[in-house]
Rosetta silent file (secondary structure, phi, psi, omega in degrees, C-alpha in Angstrom):
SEQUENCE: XXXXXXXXXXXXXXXXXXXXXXXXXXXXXXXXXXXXXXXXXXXXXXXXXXXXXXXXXXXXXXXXXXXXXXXXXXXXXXXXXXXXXXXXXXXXXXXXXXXXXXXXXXXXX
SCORE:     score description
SCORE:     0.000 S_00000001
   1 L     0.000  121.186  177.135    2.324   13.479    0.186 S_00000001
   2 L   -84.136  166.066  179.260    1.742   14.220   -3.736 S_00000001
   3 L   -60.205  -16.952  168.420    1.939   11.501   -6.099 S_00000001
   4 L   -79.998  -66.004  171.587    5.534   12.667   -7.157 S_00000001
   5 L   -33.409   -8.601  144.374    6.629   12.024   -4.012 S_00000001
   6 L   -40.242  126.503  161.157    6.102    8.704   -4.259 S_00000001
   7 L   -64.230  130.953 -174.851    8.269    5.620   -4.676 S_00000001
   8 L   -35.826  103.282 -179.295    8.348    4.571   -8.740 S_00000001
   9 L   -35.141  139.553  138.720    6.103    2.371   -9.339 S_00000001
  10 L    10.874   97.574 -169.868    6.823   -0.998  -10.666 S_00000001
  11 L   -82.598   39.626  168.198    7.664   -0.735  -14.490 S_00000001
  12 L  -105.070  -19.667 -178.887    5.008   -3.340  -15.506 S_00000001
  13 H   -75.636  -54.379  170.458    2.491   -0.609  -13.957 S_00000001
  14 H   -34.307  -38.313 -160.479    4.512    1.958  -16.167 S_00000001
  15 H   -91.936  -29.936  178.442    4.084    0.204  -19.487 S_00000001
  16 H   -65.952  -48.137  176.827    0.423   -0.230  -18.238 S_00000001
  17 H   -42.668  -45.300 -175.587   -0.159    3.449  -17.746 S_00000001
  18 H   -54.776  -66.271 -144.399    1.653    4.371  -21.026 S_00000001
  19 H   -76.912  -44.006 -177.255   -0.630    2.293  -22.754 S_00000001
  20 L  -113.750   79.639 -161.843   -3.685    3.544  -20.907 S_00000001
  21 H   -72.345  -61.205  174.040   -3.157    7.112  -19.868 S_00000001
  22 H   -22.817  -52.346 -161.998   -7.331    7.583  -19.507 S_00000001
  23 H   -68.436  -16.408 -169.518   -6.816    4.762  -16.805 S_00000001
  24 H   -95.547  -48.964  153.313   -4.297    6.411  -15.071 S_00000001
  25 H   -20.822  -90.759  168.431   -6.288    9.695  -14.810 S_00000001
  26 H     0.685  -56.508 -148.150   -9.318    7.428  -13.818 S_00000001
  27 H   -97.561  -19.527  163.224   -7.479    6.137  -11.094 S_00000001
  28 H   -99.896  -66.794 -158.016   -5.616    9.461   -9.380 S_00000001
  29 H   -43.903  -38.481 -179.930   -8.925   11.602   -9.616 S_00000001
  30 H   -63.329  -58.447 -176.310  -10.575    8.279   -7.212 S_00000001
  31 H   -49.461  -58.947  177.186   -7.166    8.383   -4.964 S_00000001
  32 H   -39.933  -55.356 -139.194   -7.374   11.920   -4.842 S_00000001
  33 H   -86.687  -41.472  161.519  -10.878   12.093   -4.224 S_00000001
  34 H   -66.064  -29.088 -170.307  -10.793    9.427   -0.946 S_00000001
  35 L   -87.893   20.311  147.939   -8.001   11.282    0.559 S_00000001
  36 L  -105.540  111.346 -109.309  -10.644   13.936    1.456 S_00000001
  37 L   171.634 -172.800  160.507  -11.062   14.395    4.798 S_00000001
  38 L  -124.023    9.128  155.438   -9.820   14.453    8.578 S_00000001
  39 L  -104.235  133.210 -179.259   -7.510   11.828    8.348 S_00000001
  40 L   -51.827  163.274  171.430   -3.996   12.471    8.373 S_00000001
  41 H   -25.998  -69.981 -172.026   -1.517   10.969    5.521 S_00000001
  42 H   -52.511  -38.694 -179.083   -0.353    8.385    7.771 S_00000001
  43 H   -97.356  -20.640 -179.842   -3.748    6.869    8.858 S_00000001
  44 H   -62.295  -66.687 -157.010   -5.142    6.985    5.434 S_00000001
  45 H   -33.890  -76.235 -173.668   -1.753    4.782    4.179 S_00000001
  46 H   -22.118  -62.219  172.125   -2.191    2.365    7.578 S_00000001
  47 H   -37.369  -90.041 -173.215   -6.024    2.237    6.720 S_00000001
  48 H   -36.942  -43.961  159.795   -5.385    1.372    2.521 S_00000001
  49 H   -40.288  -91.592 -168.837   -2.670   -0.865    3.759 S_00000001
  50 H   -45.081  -45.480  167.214   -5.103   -2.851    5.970 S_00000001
  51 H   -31.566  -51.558 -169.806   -7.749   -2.872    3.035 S_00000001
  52 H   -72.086  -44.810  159.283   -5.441   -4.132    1.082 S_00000001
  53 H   -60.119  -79.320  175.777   -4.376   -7.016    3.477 S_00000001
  54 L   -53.449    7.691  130.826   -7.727   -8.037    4.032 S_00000001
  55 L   -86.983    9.742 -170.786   -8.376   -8.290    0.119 S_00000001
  56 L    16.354   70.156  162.335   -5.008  -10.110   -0.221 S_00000001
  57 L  -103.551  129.300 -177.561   -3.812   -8.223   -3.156 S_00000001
  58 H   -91.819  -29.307 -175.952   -0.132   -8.603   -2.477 S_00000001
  59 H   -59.350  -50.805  166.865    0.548   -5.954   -5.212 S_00000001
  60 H   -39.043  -72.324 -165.861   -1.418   -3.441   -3.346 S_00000001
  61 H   -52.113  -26.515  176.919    0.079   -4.594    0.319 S_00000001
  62 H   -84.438  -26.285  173.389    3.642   -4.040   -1.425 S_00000001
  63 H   -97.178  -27.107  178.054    2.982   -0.745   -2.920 S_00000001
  64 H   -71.489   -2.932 -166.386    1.067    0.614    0.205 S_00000001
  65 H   -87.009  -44.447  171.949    4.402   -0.981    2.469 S_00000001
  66 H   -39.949  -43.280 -172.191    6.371    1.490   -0.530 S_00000001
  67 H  -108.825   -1.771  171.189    4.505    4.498    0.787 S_00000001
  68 H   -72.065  -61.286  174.170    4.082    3.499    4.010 S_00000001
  69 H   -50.734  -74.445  177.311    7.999    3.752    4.214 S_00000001
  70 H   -19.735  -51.886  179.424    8.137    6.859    2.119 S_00000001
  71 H   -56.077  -38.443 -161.647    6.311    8.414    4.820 S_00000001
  72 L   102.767   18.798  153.845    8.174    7.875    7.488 S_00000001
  73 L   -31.023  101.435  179.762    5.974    4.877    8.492 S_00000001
  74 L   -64.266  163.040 -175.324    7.811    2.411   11.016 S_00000001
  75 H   -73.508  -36.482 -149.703    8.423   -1.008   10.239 S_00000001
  76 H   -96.265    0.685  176.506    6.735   -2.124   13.756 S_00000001
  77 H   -89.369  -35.454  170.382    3.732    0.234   12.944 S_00000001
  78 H   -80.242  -34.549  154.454    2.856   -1.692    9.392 S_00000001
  79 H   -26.815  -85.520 -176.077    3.866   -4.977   11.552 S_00000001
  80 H   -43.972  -47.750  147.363    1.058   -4.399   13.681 S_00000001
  81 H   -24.925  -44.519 -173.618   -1.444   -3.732   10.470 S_00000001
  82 H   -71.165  -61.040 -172.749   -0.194   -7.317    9.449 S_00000001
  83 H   -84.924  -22.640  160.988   -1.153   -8.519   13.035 S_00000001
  84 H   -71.636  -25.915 -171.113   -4.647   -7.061   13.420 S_00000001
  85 H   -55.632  -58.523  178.461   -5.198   -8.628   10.270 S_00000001
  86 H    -9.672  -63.219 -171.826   -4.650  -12.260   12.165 S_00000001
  87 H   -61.919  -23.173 -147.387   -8.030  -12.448   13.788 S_00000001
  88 L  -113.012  -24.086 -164.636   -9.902  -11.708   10.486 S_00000001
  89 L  -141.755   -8.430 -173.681   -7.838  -13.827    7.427 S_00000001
  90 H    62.299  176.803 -163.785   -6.190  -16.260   10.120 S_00000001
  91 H   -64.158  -43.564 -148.556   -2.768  -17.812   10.497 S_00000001
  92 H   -91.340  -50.928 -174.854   -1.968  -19.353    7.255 S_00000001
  93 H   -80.214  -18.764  168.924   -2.934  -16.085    5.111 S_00000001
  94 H   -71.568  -34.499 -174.043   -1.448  -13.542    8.050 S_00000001
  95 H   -84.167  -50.510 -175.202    1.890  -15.128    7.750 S_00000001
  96 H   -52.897  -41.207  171.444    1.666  -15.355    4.116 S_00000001
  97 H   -35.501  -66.456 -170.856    0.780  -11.424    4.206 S_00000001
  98 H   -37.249  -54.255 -164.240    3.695  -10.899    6.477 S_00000001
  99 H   -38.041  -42.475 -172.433    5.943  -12.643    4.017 S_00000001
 100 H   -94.876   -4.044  178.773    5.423  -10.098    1.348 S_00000001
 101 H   -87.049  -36.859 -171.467    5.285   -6.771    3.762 S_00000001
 102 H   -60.620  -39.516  172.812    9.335   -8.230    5.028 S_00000001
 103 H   -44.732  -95.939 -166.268    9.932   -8.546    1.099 S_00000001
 104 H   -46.701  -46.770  159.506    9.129   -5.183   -0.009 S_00000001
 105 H   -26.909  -57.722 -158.798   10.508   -4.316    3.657 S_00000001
 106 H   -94.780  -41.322  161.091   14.007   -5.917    3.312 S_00000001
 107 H   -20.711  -60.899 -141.979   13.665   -3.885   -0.454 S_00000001
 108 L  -120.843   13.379  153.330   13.100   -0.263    0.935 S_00000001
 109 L   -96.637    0.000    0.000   15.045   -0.051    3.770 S_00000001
């Protein structure tokens, strides 16, 4: 999946790019640059997705849930990403996680 194929980003990330095009570069040469390899699309996404859970950045877990969907990603396959998560961040931050993959979920479907 190229970066046009993508869902649009956010437009507070637009006005950031605009402002910082260098940053924007910066930051697709690094994306680019991990997704080289022998993992398929799909397990990279899962993979960034769990990263992203386990750093509780909810902006991240909502844009990787965006491209996770794009893909053809099932709902009960990022559910389970959410639920491995459990053992590792516990109850009170797994449910909050959840909260914001059903958001962006209940969005993009």
């Amino acid at each position: 999946m190229n970066a046009e194929d993508f869902p649009t980003p956010p437009e507070i990330y637009q006005q950031f790019i605009e402002r910082y095009p260098k940053l924007e570069k910066a930051w697709e040469d690094l994306s680019e640059a991990g997704r080289e390899g022998p993992l398929d699309a799909k397990t990279v996404r899962l993979i960034k997705l769990a990263i992203a859970i386990g750093g509780m950045r909810q902006g991240a877990v909502g844009a990787n849930v965006r491209k996770a969907i794009a893909l053809g990603i099932s709902q009960a396959e990022i559910e389970q990403v959410v639920a491995l998560a459990a053992a590792a961040l516990g109850m009170p931050a797994t449910v909050a996680v959840f909260s914001w993959v059903q958001s962006e979920i209940s969005k993009n479907t």
